[in-house]
SEVEXFI-722192 format. One record per residue: residue number from 1; chain; y, x, z of N, C-alpha, C in turn. Coordinates in pm, 1 decimal, always signed. Atoms other than C-alpha are relative to their C-alpha. Layout:
<site seq="NUM" mol="A" n_py="Y" n_px="X" n_pz="Z" ca_py="Y" ca_px="X" ca_pz="Z" c_py="Y" c_px="X" c_pz="Z"/>
...
//
This chain:
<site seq="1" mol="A" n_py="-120.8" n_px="+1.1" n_pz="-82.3" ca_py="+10095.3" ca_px="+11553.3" ca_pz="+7542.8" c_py="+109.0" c_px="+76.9" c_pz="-73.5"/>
<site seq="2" mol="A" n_py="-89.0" n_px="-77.2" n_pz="+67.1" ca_py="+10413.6" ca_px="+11639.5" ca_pz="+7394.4" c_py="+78.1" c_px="+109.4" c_pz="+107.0"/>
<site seq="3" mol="A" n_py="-105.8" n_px="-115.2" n_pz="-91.2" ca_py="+10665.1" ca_px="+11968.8" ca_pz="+7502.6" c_py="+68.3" c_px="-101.2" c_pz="+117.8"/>
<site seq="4" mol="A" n_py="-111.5" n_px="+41.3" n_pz="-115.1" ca_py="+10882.9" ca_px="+11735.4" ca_pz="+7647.1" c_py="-56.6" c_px="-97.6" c_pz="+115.0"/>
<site seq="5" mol="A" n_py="+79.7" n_px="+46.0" n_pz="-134.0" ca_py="+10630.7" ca_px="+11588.6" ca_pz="+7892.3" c_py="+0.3" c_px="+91.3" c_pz="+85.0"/>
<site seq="6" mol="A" n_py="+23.0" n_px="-142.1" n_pz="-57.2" ca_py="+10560.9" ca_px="+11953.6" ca_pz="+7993.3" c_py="+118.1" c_px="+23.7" c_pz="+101.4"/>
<site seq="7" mol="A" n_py="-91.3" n_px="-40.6" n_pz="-46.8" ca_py="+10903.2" ca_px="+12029.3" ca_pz="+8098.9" c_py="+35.5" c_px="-109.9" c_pz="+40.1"/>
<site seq="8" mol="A" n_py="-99.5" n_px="+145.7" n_pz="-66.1" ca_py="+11032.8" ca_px="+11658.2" ca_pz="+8226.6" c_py="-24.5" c_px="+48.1" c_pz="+177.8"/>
<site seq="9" mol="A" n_py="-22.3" n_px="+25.8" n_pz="-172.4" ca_py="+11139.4" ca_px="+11656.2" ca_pz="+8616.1" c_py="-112.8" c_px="-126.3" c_pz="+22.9"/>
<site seq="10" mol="A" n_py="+36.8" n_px="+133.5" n_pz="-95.2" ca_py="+10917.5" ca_px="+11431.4" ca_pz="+8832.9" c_py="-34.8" c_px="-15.0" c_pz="+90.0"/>
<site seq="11" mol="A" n_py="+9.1" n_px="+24.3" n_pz="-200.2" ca_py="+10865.0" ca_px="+11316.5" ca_pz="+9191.9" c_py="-132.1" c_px="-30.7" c_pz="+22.3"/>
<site seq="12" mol="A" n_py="+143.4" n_px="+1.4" n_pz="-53.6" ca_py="+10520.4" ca_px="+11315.1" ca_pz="+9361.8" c_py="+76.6" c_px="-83.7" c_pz="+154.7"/>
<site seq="13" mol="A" n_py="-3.8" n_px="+84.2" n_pz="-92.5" ca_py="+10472.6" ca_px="+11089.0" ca_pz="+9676.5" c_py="-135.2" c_px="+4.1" c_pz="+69.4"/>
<site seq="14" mol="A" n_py="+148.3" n_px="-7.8" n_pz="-92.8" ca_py="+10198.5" ca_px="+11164.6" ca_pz="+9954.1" c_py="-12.7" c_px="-96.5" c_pz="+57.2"/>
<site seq="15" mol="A" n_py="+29.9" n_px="+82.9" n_pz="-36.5" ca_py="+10096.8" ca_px="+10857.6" ca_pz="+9984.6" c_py="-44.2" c_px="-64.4" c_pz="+176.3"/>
<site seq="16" mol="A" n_py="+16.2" n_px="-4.3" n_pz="-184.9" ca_py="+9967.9" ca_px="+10889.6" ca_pz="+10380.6" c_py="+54.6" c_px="+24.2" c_pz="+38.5"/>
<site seq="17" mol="A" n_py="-56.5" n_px="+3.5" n_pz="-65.7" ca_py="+10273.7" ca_px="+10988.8" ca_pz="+10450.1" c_py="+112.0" c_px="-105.6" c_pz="+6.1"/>
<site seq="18" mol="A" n_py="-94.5" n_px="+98.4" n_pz="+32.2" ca_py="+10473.2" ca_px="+10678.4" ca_pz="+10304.6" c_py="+20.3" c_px="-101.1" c_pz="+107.7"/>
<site seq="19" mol="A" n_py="+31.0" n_px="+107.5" n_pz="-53.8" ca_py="+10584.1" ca_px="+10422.0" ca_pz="+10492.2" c_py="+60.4" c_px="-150.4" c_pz="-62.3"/>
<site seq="20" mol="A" n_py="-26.5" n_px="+107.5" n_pz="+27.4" ca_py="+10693.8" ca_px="+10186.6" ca_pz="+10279.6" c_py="+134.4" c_px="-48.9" c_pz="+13.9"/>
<site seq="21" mol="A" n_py="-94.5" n_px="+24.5" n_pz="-85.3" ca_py="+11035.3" ca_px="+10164.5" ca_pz="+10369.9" c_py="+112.1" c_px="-41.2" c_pz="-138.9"/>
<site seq="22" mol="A" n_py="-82.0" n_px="+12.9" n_pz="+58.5" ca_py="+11169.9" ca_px="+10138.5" ca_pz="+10005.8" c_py="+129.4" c_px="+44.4" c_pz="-41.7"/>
<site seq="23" mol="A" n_py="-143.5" n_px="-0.7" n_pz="+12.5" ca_py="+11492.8" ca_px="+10306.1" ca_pz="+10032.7" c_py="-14.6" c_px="+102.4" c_pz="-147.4"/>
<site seq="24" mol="A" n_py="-38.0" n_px="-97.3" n_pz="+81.5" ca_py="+11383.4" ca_px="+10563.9" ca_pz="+9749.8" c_py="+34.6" c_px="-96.1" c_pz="-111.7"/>
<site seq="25" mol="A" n_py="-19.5" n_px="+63.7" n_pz="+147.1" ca_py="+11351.2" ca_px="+10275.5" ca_pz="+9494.0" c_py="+137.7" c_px="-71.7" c_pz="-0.4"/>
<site seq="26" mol="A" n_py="-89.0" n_px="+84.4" n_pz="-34.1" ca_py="+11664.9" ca_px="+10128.7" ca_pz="+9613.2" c_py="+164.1" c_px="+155.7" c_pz="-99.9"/>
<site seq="27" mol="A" n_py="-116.9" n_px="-102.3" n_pz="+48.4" ca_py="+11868.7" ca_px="+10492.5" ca_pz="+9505.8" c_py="-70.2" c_px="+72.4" c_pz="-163.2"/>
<site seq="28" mol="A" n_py="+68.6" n_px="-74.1" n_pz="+124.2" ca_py="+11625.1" ca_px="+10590.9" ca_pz="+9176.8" c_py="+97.6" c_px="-70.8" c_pz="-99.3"/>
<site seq="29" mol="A" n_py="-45.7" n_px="+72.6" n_pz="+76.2" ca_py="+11874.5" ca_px="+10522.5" ca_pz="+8923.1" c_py="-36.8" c_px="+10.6" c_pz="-150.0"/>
<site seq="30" mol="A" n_py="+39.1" n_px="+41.7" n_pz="+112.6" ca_py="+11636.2" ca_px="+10518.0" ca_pz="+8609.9" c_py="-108.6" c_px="-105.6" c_pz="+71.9"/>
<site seq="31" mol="A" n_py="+34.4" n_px="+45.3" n_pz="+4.2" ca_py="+11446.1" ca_px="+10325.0" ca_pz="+8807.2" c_py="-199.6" c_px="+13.2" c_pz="+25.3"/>
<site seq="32" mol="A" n_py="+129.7" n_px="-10.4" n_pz="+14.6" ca_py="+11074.8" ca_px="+10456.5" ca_pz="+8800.9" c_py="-62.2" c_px="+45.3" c_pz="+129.0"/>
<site seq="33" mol="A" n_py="+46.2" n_px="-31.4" n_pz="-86.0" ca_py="+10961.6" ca_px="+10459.4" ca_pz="+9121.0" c_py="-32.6" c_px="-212.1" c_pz="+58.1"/>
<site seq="34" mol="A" n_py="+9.6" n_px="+113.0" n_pz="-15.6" ca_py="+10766.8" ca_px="+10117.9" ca_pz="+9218.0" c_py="-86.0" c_px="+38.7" c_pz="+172.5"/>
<site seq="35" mol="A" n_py="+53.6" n_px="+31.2" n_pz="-97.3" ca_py="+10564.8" ca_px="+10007.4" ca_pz="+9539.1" c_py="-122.4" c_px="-28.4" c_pz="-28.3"/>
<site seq="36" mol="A" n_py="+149.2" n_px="+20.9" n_pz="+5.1" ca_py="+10183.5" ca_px="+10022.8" ca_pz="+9534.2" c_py="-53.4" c_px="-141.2" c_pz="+61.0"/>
<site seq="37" mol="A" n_py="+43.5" n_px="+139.4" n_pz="-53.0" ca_py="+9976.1" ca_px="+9683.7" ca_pz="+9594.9" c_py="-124.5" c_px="+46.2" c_pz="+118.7"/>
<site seq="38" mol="A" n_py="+87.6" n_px="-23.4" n_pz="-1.8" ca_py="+9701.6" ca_px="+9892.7" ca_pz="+9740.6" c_py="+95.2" c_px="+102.2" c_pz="+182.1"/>
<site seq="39" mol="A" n_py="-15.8" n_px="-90.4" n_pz="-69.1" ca_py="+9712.4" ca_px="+10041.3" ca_pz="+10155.4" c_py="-48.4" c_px="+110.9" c_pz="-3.7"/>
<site seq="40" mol="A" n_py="+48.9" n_px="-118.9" n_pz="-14.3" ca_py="+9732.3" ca_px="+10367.2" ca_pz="+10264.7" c_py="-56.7" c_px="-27.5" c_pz="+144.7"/>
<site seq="41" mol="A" n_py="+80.0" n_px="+22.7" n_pz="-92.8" ca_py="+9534.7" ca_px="+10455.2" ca_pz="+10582.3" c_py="+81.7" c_px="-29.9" c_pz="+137.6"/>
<site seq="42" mol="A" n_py="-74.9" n_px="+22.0" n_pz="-92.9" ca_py="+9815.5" ca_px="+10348.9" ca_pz="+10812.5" c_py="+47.3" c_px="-169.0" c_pz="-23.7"/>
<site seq="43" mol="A" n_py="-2.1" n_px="+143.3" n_pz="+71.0" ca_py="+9824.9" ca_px="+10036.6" ca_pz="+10636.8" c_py="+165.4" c_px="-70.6" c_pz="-18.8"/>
<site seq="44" mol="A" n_py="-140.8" n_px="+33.9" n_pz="+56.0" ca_py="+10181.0" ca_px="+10069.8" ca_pz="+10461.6" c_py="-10.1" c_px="-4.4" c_pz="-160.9"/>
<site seq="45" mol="A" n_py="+54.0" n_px="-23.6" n_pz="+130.3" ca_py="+10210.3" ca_px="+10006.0" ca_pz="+10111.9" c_py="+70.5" c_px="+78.6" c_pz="-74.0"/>
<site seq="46" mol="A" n_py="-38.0" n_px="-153.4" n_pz="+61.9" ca_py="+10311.9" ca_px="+10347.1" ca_pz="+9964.6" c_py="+71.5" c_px="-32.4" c_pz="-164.2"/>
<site seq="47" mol="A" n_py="-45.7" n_px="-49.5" n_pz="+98.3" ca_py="+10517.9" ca_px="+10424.4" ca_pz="+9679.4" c_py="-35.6" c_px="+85.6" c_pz="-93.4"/>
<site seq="48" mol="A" n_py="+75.2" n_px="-98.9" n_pz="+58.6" ca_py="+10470.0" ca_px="+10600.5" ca_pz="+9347.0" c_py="+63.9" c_px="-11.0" c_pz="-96.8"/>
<site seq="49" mol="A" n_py="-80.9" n_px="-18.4" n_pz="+107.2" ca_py="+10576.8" ca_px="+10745.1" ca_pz="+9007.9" c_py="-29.8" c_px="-76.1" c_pz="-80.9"/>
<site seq="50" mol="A" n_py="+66.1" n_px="+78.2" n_pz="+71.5" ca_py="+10567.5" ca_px="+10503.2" ca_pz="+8770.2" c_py="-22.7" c_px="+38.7" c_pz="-119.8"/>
<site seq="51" mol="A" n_py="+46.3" n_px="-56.0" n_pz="+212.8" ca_py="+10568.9" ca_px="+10731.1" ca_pz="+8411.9" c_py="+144.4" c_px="+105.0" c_pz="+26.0"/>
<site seq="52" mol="A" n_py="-147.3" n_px="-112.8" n_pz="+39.8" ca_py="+10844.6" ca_px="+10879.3" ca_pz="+8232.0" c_py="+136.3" c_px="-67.5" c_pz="+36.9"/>
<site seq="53" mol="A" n_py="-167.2" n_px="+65.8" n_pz="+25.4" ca_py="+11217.6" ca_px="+10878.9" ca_pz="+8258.3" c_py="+34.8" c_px="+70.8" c_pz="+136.5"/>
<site seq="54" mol="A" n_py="-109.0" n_px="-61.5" n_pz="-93.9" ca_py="+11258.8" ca_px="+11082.3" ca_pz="+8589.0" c_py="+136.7" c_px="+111.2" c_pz="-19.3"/>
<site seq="55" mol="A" n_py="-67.8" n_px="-120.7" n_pz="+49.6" ca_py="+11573.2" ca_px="+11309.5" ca_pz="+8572.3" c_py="-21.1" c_px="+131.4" c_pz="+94.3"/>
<site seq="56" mol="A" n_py="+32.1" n_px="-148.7" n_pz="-53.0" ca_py="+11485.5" ca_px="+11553.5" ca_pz="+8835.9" c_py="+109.3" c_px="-22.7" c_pz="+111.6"/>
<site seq="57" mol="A" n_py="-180.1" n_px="+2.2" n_pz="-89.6" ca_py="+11833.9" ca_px="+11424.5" ca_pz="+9057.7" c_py="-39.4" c_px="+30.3" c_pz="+175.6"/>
<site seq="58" mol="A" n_py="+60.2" n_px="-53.9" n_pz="-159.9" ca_py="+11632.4" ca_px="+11433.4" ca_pz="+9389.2" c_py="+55.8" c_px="-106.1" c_pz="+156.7"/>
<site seq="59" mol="A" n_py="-41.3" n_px="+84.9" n_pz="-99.5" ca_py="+11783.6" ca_px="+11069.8" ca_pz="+9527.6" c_py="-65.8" c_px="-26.4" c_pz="+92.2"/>
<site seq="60" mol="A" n_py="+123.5" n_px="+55.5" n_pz="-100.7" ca_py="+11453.0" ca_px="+10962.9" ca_pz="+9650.2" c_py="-24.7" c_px="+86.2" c_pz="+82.5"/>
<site seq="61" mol="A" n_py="+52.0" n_px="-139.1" n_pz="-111.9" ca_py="+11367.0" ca_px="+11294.8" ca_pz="+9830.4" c_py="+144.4" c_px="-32.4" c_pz="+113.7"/>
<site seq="62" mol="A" n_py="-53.5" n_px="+62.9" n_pz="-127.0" ca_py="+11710.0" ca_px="+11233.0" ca_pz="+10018.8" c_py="+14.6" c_px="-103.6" c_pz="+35.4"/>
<site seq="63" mol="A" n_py="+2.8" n_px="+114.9" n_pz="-24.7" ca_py="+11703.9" ca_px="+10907.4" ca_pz="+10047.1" c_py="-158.2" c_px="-56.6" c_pz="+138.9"/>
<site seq="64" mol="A" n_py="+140.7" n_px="+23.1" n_pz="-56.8" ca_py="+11317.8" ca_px="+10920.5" ca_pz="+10201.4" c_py="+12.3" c_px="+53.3" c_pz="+167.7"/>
<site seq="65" mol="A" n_py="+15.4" n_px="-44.1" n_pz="-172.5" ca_py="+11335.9" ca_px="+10922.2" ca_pz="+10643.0" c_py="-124.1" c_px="+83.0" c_pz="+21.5"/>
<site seq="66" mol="A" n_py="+124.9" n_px="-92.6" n_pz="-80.8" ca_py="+10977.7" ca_px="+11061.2" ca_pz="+10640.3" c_py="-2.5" c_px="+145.1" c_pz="-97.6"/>
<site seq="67" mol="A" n_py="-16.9" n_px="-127.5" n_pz="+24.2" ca_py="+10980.2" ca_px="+11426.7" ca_pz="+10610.0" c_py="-109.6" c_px="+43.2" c_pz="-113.1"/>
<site seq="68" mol="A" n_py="+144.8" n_px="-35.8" n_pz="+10.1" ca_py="+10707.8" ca_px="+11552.1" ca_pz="+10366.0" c_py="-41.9" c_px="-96.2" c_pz="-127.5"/>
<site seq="69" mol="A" n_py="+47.5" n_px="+87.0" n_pz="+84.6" ca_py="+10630.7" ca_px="+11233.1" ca_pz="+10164.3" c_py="+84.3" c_px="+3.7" c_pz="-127.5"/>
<site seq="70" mol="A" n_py="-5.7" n_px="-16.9" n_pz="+111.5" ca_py="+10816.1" ca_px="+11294.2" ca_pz="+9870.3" c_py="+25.5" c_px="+110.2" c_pz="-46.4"/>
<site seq="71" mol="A" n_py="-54.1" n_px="-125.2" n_pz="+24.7" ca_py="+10882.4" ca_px="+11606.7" ca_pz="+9659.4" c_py="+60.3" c_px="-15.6" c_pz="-159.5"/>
<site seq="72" mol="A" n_py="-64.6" n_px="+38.1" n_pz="+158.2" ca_py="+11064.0" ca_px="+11625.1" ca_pz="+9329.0" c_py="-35.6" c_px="+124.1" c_pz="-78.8"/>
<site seq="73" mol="A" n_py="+61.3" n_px="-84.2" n_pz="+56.3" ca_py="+10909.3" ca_px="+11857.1" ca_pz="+9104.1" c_py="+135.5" c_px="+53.0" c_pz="-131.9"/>
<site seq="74" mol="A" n_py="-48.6" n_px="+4.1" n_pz="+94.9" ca_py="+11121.4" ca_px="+12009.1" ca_pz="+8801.1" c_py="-25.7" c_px="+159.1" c_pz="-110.4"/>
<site seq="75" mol="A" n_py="+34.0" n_px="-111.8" n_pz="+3.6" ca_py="+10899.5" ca_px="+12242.5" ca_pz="+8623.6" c_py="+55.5" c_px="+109.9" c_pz="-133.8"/>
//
């Protein structure tokens, strides 16, 4: 793993609390945030990070109605 993995911003997503609602991927403007094919136990299909390239901006966290389900990390 290189340094600059170490230090990159990125968003986590508690999957059981997702509901699917899309609006984070709708404001991610690099883009790396997709929609899982796979339910969670509420039977929505949850969101998730897809790799590199987050900047740390924190659209999806406001963008997200359910409280809890996303967090933006920027360590």
């Amino acid at each position: 793993m290189s340094d600059e993995n170490l230090t990159a911003p990125y968003m986590e997503v508690d999957a059981e609390l997702c509901k699917g609602c899309l609006m984070c991927i709708g404001v991610c403007p690099k883009k790396v945030i997709e929609q899982s094919k796979k339910l969670n136990s509420a039977s929505y299909h949850p969101v998730y990070y897809a790799g590199q390239g987050c900047l740390g901006c924190g659209m999806c966290f406001y963008a997200c109605p359910e409280p809890g389900a996303i967090r933006v990390v920027k360590p």
